[in-house]
C-alpha positions as CSV (number, residue, x, y, z in Angstrom):
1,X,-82.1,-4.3,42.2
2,X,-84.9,-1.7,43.0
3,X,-84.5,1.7,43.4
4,X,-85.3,1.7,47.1
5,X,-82.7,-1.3,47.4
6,X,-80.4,0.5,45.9
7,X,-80.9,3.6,48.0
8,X,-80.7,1.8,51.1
9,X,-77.1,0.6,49.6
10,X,-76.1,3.6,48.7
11,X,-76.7,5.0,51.9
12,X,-75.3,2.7,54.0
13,X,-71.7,3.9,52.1
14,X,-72.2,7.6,53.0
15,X,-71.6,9.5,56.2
16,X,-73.0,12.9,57.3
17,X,-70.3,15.4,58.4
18,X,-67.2,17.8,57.5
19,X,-64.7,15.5,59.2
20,X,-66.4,12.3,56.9
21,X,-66.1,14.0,53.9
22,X,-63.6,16.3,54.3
23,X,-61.5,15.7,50.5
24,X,-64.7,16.4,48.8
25,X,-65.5,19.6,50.8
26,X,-62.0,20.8,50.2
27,X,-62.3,20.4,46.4
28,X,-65.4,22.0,46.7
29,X,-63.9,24.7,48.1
30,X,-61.5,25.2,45.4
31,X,-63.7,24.6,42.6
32,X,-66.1,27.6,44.0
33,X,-63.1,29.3,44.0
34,X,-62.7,29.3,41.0
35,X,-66.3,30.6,40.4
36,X,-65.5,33.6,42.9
37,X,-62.6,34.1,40.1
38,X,-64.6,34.0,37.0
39,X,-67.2,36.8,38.8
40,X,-63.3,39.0,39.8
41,X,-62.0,39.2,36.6
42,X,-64.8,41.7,35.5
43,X,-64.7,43.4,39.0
44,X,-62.1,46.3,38.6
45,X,-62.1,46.2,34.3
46,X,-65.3,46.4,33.4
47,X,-66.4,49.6,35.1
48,X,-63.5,51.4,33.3
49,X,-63.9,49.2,29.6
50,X,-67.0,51.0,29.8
51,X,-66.0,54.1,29.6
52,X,-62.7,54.0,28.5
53,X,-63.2,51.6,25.5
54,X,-67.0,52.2,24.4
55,X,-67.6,55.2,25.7
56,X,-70.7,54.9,27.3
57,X,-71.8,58.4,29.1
58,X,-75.2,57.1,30.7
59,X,-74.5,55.1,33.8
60,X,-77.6,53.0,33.4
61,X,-76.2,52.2,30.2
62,X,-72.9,51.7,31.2
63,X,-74.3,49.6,34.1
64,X,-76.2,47.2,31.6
65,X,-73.7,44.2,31.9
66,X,-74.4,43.9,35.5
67,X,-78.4,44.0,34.7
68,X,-77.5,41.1,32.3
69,X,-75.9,39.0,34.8
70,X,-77.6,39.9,37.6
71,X,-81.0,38.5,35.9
72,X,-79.5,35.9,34.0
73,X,-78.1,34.9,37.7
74,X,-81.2,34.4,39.1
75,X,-83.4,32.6,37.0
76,X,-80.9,30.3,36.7
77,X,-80.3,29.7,40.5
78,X,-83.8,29.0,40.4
79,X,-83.6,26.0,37.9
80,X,-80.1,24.5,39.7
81,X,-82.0,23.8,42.8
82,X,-84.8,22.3,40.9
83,X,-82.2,20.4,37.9
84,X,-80.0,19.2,41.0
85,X,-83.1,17.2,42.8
86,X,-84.1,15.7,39.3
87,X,-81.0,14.7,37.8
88,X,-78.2,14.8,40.0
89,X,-75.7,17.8,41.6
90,X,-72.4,17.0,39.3
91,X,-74.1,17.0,35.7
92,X,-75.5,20.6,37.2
93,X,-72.2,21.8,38.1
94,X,-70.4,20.7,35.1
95,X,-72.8,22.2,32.6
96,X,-72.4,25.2,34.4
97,X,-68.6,25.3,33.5
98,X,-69.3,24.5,29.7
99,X,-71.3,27.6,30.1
100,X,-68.0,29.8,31.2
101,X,-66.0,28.4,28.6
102,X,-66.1,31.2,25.8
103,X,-67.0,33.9,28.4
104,X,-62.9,35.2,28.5
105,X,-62.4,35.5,24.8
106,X,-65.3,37.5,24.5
107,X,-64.9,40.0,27.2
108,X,-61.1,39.8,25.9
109,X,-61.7,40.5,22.2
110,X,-65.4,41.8,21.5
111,X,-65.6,44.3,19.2
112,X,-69.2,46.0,20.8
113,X,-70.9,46.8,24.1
114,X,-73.7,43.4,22.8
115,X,-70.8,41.5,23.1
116,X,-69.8,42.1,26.5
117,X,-73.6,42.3,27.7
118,X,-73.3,38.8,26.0
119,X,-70.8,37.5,27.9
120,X,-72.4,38.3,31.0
121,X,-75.7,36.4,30.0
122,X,-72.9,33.6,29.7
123,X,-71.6,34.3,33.4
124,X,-74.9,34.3,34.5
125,X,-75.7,31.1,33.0
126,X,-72.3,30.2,35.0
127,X,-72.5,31.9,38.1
128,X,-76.1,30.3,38.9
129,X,-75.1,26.9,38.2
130,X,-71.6,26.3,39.5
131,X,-72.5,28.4,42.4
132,X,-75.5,27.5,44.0
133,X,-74.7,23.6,43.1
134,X,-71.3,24.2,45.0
135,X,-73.8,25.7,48.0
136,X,-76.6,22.8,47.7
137,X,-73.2,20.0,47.6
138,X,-71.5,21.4,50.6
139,X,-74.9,21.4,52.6
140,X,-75.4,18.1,51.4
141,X,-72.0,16.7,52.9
142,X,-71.6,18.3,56.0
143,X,-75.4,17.5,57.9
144,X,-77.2,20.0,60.2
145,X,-74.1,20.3,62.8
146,X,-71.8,22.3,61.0
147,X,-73.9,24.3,58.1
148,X,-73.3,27.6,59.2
149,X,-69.3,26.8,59.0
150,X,-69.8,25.4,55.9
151,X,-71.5,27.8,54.4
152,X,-68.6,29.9,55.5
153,X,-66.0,28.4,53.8
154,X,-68.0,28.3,50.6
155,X,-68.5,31.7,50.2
156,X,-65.1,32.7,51.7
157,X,-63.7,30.8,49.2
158,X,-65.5,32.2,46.2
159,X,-64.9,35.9,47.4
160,X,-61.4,36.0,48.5
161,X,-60.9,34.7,45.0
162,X,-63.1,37.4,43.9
163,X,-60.9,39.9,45.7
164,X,-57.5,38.3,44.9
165,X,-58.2,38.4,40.8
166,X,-60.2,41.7,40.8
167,X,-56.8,43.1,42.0
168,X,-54.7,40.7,40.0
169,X,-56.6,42.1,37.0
170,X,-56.3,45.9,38.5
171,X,-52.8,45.3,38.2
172,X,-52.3,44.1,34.8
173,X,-54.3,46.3,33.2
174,X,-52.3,49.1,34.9
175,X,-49.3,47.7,33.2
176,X,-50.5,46.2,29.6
177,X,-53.7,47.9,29.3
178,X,-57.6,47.2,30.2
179,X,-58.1,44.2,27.3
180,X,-56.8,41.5,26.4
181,X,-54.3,40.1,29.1
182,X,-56.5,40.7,32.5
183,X,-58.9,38.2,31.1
184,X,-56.4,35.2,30.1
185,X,-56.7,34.6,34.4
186,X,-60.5,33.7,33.6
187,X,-59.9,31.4,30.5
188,X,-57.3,29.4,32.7
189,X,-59.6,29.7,36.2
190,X,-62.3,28.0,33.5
191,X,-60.4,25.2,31.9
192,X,-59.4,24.0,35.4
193,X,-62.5,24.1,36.8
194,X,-64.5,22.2,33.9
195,X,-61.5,19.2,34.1
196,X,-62.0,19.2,38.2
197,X,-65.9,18.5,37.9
198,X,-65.4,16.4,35.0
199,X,-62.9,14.0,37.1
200,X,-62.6,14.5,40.8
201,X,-66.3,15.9,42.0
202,X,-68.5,13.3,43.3
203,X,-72.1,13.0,43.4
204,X,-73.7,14.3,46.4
205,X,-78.0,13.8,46.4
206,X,-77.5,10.7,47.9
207,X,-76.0,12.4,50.9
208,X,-79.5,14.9,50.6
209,X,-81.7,11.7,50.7
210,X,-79.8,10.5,53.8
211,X,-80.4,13.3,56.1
212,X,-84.3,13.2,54.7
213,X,-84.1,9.8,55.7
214,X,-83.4,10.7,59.0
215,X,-85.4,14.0,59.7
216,X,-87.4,14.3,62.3
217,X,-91.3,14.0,61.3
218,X,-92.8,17.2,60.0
219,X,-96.3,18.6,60.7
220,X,-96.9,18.7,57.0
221,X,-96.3,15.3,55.4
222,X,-95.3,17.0,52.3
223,X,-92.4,18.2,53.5
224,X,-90.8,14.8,54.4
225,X,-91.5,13.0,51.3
226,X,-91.0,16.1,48.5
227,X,-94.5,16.3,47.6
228,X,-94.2,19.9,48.1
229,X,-94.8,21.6,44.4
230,X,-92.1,23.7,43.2
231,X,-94.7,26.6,43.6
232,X,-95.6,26.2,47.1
233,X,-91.9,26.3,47.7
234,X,-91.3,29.1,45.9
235,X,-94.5,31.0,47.9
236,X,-93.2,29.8,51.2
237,X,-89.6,31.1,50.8
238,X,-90.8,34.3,49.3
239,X,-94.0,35.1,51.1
240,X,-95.5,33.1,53.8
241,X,-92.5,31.8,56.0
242,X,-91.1,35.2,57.9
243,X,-87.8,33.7,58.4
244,X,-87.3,32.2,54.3
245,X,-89.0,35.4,53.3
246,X,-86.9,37.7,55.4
247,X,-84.7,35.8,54.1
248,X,-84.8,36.2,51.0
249,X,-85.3,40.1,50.6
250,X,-82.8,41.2,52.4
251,X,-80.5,39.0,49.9
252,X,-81.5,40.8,47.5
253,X,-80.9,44.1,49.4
254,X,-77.4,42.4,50.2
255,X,-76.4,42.0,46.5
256,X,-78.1,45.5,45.3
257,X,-75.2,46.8,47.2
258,X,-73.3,44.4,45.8
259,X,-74.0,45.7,42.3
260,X,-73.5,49.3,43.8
261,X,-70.0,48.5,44.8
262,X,-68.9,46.4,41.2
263,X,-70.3,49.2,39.3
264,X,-70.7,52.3,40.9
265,X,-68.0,53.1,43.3
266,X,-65.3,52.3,40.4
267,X,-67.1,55.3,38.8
268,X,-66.8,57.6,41.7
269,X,-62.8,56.9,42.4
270,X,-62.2,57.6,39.4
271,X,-63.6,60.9,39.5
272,X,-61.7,61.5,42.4
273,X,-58.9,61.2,40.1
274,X,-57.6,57.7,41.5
275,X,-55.1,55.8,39.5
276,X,-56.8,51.8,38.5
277,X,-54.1,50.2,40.8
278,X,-55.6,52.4,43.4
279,X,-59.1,51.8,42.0
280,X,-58.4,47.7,42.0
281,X,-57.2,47.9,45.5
282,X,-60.2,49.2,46.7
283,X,-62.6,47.0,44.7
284,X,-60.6,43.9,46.6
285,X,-60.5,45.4,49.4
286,X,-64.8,44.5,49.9
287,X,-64.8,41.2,48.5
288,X,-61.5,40.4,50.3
289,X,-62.7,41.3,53.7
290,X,-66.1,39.3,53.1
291,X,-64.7,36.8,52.0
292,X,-62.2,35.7,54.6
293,X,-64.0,36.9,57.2
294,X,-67.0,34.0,56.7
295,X,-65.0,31.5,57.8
296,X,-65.4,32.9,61.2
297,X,-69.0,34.6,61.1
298,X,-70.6,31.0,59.6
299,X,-69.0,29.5,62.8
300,X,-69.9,31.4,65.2
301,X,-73.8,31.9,63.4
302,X,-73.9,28.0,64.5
303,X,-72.7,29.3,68.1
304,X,-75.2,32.3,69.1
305,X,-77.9,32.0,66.1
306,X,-78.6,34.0,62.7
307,X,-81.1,36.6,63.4
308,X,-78.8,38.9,65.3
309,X,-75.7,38.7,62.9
310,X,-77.8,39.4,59.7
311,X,-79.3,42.5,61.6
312,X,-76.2,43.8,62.6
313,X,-74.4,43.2,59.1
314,X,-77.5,44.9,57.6
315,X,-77.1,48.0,59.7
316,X,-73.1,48.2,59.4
317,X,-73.3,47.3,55.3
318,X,-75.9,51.1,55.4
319,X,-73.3,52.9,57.5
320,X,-70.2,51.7,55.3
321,X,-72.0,53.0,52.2
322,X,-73.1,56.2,53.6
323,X,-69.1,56.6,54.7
324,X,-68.1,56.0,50.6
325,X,-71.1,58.7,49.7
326,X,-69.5,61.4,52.3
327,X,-65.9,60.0,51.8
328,X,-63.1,61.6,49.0
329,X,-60.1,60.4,49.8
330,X,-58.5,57.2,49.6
331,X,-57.9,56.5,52.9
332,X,-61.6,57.1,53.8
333,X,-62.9,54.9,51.2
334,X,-60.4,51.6,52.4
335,X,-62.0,52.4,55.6
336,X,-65.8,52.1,54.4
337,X,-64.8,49.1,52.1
338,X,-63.5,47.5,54.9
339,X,-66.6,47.7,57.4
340,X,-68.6,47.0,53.7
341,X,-66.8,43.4,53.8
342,X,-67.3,42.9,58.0
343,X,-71.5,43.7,57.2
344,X,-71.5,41.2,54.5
345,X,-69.5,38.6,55.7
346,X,-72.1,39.2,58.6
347,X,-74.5,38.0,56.5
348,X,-73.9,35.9,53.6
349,X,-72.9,32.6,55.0
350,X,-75.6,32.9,57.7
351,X,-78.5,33.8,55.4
352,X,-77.5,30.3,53.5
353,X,-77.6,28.4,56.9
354,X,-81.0,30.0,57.8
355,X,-82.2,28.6,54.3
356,X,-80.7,25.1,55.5
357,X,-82.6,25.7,58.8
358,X,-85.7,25.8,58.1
359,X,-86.2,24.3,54.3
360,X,-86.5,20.5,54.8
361,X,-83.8,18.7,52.9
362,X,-86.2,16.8,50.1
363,X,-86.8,20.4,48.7
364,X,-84.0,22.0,50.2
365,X,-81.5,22.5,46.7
366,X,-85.1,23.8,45.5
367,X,-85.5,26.6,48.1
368,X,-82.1,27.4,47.9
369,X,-82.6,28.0,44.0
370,X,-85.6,30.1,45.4
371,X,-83.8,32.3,47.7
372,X,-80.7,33.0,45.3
373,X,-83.2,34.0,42.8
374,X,-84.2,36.5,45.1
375,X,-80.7,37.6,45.8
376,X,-78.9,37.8,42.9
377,X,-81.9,39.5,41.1
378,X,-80.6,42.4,43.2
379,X,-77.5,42.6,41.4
380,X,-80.1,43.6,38.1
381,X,-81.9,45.9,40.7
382,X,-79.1,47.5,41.8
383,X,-77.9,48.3,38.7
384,X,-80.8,49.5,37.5
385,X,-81.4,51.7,40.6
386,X,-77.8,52.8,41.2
387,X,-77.7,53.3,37.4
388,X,-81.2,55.6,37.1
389,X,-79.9,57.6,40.5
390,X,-76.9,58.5,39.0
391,X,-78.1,59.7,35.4
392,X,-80.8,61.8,37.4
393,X,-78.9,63.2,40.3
394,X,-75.4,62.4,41.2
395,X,-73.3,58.9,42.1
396,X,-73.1,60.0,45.6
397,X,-77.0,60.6,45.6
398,X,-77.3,56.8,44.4
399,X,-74.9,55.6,47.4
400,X,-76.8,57.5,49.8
401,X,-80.2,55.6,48.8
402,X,-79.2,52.5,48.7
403,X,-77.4,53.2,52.1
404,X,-81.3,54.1,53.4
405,X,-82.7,51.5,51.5
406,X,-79.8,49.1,53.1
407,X,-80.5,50.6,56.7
408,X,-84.2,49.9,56.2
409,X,-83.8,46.0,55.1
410,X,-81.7,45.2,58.3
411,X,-84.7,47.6,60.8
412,X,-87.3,44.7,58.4
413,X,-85.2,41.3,59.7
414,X,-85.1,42.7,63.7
415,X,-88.6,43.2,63.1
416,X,-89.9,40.0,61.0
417,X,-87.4,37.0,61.2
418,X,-87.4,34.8,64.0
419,X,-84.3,32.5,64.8
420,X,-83.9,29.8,62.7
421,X,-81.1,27.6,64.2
422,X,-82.5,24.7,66.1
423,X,-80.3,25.1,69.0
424,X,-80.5,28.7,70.2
């Protein structure tokens, strides 16, 4: 049989939409989160290994775990979107969770700093492929209609799980001590994963080649038979398209305060004199509030458009930071990690649909690797910023920049983006 016959076959078996493929989205869900838990496990420990543990004074120096993840993230998101249009989604996914594999022990039971930056270069590795392949497989299933939704319940899932194990770990570290037992959860969250991928994912490019199938005709012919070169891609969703570009660098901005939050504010409770349960409460608080509250913002982006809800995250995000710079007490801070999680949940989900929007779906996965690169290269720009800030001036003089620098991103996307969803 040809390959076009055989395309035509396979496509005849598939079926665009949530409803359609509803088992396969679900176990998507769970398997990303169980990629939000890898990413928790570090989120409330880490920060206080650090110091605690190795005794690292600088605070670019402590910070230099989240540089190594942050940058191993991205150039790896880059090459999932391009390794998932040539070979296949699944084999991308499940070499990301051989990747994970010895990631636990090592935080668990390394004897240096090199070994924990190590592990991070692993969770990188991880991070980029399980994630964004869970992101491009989910877009794949669900069609245009509902990718806003979809995009919600993907990243709800990963951070809610994010929240739920950063204060999991909070927790048993307050009762048995920062290493090894907080990182046994990531070792399990791991080995369940990799069998899930293994046995029960299914492939889902076909589902890609469907919908390219049926997209309406482009002005560029490239775009609707993939001709497109990785690099004009890559130029479009950084540079010349104002909504992939916009896009794209206010990601980065979103996960910059991301990197603040995971390594910074932990830094600053403590002192304040907070005790970790009281510092892991706080540092699930964020990722607990983003994360359940996508499953409603990715809805209602497909409702009333994207533009407005990433400006309006952007903007709340900046004021929620600025509240943790002038904040002291407890109380204060839950507040300001609270409105931290309504800006990004804002956001997140509905800067992956404004990707799906506009990129057409023959080098979709691709400009979705593009635009993650983007982002989660803030997580390394963050830290180094945040990090630099601190050693110079003060923590709080590091929050109050990246609030400014926060407030400025959301003034660029009122300014530059136009509205990307095709029915508003």
């Amino acid at each position: 049989m040809s390959t076009g016959a055989a395309r035509a076959e396979e496509s005849s078996a598939l079926r665009l939409g949530l409803r359609a493929n509803l088992p396969q989205f679900v176990l998507l869900v769970v398997v990303n989160a169980l990629v939000g838990g890898m990413l928790g496990q570090e989120r409330t420990v880490l920060p206080l290994l650090a110091d605690d543990v190795f005794h690292l004074s600088a605070y670019t120096s402590a910070l230099t775990y989240i540089v190594a993840f942050g940058a191993t993230k991205a150039v790896t998101n880059f090459f999932a979107g391009t390794f998932s249009d040539r070979y296949g989604r699944k084999p991308v996914l499940v070499a990301g969770w051989l990747f994970a594999l010895p990631v636990p022990a090592m935080l668990a039971w390394g004897p240096s700093w090199g070994w924990i930056i190590a592990a991070n270069v692993l969770l990188g590795v991880n991070q980029g492929l399980t994630w964004s392949t869970t992101v491009i497989m989910k877009i794949d299933l669900v069609g245009p209609e509902r990718r806003g939704l979809a995009m919600g319940f993907n990243e709800a899932a990963g951070y809610v799980a994010v929240a739920a194990t950063a204060m999991a770990t909070g927790t048993i570290a307050d009762h048995y001590g920062l290493r090894p037992e907080p990182f046994l959860l990531g070792a399990a969250y791991a080995a369940l994963a990799l069998g899930l991928s293994v046995l029960a994912v299914r492939e889902t490019r076909g589902h890609a080649r469907m919908e390219a199938a049926r997209h309406p005709p482009s002005a560029d012919p490239g775009d609707d038979h993939g001709e497109l070169t990785t690099r004009q891609i890559a130029r479009r969703v950084s540079f010349s398209d104002r909504a992939l570009s916009a896009a794209s660098w206010t990601g980065m901005v979103n996960n910059l305060n991301d990197a603040l939050a995971w390594g910074i504010f932990p830094l600053l409770f403590a002192v304040h004199g907070l005790s970790i349960t009281q510092i892991g409460v706080l540092a699930a608080l964020y990722p607990a509030v983003w994360g359940a509250g996508q499953m409603l913002t990715g809805w209602w982006s497909d409702h009333i458009g994207r533009k407005h809800l990433i400006t309006a995250g952007m903007l709340l995000q900046a004021a929620a930071i600025a509240l943790v710079a002038a904040g002291s007490t407890f109380a204060v801070w839950a507040l300001a990690q609270v409105l931290l999680g309504i800006g990004t949940a804002l956001v997140y989900p509905t800067l992956l649909a404004a990707i799906g929007d506009v990129a057409h779906p023959a080098w979709r996965a691709r400009a979705v690797g593009v635009y993650r690169l983007w982002r989660d290269g803030g997580f390394a720009v963050g830290a180094l910023l945040a990090g630099a800030l601190a050693d110079a001036y003060s923590l709080t003089t590091a929050i109050w920049a990246v609030a400014a620098l926060t407030a400025a991103s959301g003034m660029t996307v009122a300014v530059r983006m136009y509205e990307t969803h095709p029915k508003t």
